[in-house]
C-alpha positions in Angstrom: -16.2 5.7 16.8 -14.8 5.6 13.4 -17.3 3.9 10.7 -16.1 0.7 8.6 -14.9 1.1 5.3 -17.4 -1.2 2.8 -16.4 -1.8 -1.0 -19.3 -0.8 -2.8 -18.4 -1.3 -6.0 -15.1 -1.8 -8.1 -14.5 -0.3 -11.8 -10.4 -1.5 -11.7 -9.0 -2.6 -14.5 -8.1 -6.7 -14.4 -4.5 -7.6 -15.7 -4.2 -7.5 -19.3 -7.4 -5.6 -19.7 -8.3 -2.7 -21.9 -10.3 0.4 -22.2 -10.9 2.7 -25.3 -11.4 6.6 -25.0 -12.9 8.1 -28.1 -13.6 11.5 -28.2 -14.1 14.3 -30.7 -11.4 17.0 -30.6 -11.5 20.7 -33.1 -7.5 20.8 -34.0 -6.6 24.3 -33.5 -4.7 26.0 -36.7 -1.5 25.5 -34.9 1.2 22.6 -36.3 2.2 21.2 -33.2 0.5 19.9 -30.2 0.9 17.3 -27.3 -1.5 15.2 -25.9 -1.1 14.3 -22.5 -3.1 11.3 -21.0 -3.6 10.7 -17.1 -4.6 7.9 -15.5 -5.6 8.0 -11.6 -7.9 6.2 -9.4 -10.3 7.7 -7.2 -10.7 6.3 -4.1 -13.3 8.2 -2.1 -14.9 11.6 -2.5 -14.0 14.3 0.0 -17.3 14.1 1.5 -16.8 10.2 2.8 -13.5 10.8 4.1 -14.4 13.5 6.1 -17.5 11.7 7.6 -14.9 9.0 7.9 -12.9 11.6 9.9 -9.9 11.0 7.6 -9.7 13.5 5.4 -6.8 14.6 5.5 -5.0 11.5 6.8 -5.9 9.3 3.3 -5.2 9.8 -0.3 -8.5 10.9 -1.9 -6.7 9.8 -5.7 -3.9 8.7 -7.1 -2.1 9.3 -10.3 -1.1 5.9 -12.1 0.5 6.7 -15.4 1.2 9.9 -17.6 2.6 10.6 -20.2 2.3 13.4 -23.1 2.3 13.1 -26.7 4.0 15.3 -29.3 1.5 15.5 -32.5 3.0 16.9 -35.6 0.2 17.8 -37.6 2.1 17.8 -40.7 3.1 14.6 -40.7 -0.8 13.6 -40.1 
């Protein structure tokens, strides 16, 4: 017997909504770099899918968006 699936909780963004990311970064002595942002969604841990017996029949995440960056730092 395969358990039920229950929504436990849900941290999706709603249309339209927004999150920030702020974070602290050392710039290396380089001129150039690219920053490359990745969204994905998790959907279960490995561990519930495999007591869920499928593992490896469901996506455990998903990428969503990415996209990379080119930073000129002399131009900053």
């Amino acid at each position: 017997m395969v358990p039920t699936a229950k929504k436990l909780s849900d941290n999706n963004l709603n249309p339209l909504e927004e999150r920030e990311y702020n974070f602290v970064y050392k710039v290396p002595d380089k001129d150039n770099l690219t920053l490359v942002v990745e969204i994905s969604k998790h959907r279960m841990t490995k561990e519930n899918a495999k007591y869920m017996g499928i593992l490896d029949e469901y996506p455990l995440s998903i990428s969503v968006f990415r996209q990379s960056y080119p930073i000129n730092l002399k131009e900053i």
